[in-house]
N, C-alpha and C positions, 0 to 999 in steps of 0.2 A: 504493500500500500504506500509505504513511503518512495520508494522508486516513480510510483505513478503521480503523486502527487508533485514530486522532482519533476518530471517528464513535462505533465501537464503548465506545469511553471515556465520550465524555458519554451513551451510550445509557444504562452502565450507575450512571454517578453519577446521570441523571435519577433511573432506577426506584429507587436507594438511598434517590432523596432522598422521592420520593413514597411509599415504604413510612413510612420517620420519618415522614412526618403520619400513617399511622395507628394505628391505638391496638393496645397489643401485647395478640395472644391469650393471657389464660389456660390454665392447663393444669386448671381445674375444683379453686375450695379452700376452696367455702363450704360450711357447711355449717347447721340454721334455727338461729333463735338462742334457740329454747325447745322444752323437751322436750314438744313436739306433736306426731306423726309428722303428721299429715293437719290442718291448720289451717283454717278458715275465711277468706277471702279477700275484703276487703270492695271495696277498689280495685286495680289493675291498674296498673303503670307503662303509660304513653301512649306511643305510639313513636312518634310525632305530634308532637315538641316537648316533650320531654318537661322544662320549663321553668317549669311554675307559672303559664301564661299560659296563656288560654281564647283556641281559635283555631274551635271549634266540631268538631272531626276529631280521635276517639281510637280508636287500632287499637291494640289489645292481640299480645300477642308469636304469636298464632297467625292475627293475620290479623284477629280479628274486631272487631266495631264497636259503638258504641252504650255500654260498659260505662261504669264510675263510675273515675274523673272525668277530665276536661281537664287534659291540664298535667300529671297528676301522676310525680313523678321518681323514687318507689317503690311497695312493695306492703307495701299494711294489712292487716295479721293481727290476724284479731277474735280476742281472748285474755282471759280476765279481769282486773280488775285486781289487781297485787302478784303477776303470774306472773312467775316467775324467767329475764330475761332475760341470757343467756350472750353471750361473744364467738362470730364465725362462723366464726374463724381464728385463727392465731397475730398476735399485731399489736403494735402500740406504740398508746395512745389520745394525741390528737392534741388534743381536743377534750373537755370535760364539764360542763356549763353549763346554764344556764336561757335559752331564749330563748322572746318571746313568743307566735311561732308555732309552734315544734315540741316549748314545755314541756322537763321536763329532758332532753337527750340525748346521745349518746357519740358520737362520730367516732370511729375508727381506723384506721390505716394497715395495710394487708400485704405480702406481696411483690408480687402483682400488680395490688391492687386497694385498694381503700379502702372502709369501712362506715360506714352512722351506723343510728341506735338513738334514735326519737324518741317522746314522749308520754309518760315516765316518771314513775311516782309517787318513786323516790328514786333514788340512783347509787350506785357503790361503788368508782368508780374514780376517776384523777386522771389529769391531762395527760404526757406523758413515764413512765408506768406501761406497762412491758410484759406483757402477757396471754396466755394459753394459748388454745388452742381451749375450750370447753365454759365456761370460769369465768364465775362470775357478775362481772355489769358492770352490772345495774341490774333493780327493779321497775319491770314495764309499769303505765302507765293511762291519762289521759284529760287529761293539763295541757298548756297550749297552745290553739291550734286545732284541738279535737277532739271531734268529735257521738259518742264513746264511747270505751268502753277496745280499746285497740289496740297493735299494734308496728307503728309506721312503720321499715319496715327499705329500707334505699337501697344500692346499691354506686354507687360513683362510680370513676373510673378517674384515675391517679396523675399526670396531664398538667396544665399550668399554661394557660390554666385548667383546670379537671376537668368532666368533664361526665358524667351518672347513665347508669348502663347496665343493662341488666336482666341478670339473674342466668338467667335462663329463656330466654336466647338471643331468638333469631327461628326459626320455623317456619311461618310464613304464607308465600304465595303470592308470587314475584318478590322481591327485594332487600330487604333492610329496610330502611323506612321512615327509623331512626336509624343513622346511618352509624358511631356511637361506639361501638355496641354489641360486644361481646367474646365472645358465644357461648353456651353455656348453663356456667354456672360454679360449681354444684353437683358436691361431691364424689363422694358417691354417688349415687345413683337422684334421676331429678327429686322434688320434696316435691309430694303429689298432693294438692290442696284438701279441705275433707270436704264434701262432698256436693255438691259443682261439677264440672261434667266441665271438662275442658281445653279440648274443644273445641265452636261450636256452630252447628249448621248453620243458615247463614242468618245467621248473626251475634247475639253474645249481647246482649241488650236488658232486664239484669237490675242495679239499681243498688240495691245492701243498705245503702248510708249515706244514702240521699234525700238530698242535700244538691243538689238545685235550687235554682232564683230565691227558693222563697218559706223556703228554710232560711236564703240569702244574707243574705235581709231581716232576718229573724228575730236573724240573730247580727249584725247590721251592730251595733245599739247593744248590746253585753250585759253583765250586772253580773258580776264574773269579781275573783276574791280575787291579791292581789298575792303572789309567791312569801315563803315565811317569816312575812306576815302574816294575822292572822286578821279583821281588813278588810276588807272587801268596798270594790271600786270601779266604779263605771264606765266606761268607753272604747271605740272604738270598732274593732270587732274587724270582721275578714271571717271568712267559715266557708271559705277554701280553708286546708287543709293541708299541711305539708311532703311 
């Protein structure tokens, strides 16, 4: 009897201990982060690595294949420029800055998740600033590595390190692919692209950023103005995006 009571013990500290690795489900608290109901949808988070690294293999959250781009850790909402981007939650921002590939953007913490907000033309917020759901937190646009104006919007999850999870859950066929992902995490009703279906049979083979080899090429040397100056310089850029 005491063996079994032994036995029954580390059975249940193993499974406590393999639940702590993985990543705690949401109860669904985002919600977009611009008054769009129905957005245009130019990339797809990769559930493939979703990492910034070309591995040749991108499955999007319903399974299907082929879409724009490799690697990438969110989803680009074609938006025009100086559209009024809001928080997508209650949060604290963590983050608010110029960098060179994702131009100005906002990070923020929430309770269960974490957001960032990239390609802006200006901010409105600071670091340790806590935010409301809906408030404004920055103009979208095109600064950074970016082939147009857009909201690069990301969830990342609150784990050390963090790592990007789709908002859109998984609905494809056997296991997802990203074992970090947290569910579908939209508040209300999924946000339904505008004139994208969700799903497509065969697999969707439709990429609205062209950003192939010969866009690669294109932006490998580009002349691109420094933040605050009106300057123009040279350097050497790649076209992948945050």
């Amino acid at each position: 009897m005491r063996f079994v009571r032994i036995y029954k013990a580390a059975t249940v500290a193993l499974g406590l201990s393999v639940l702590a690795m993985q990543p705690a489900q949401a109860a669904g608290n985002l919600t977009l982060p611009f008054a769009i109901p129905n957005p245009r949808v130019t990339s797809w988070m990769d559930h493939h690595y979703p990492n910034r690294q070309e591995d040749g293999i991108m499955i999007r959250f319903d399974g299907a294949t082929g879409y724009a781009y490799d690697g990438h850790r969110g989803t680009d909402y074609a938006v025009p420029s100086n559209t009024p981007v809001v928080a997508a939650d209650d949060g604290t921002v963590i983050y608010s800055e110029w960098s060179d590939s994702g131009g100005w953007g906002v990070v923020m913490d929430h309770a269960y998740d974490r957001t960032a907000y990239f390609h802006n033309n200006q901010l409105f917020v600071y670091p340790g600033q806590h935010v409301s759901r809906g408030q404004l937190i920055a103009l979208s646009g095109s600064t950074g590595n970016s082939t147009g104006p857009h909201v690069h919007f990301e969830v990342r999850d609150l784990l050390t390190p963090w790592h990007s999870v789709d908002p859109y859950g998984w609905t494809g066929p056997g296991p997802d692919p990203w074992r970090w992902d947290m569910g579908n995490l939209w508040l209300n009703s999924t946000p339904v692209p505008f004139l994208l279906p969700l799903a497509f049979p065969g697999g969707a083979r439709w990429n609205y950023s062209r950003c192939g080899t010969r866009c690669r090429r294109r932006y490998r040397r580009k002349v691109h103005r420094c933040p605050g100056s009106r300057t123009p310089r040279s350097g050497s850029r790649t076209c992948r995006r945050l």
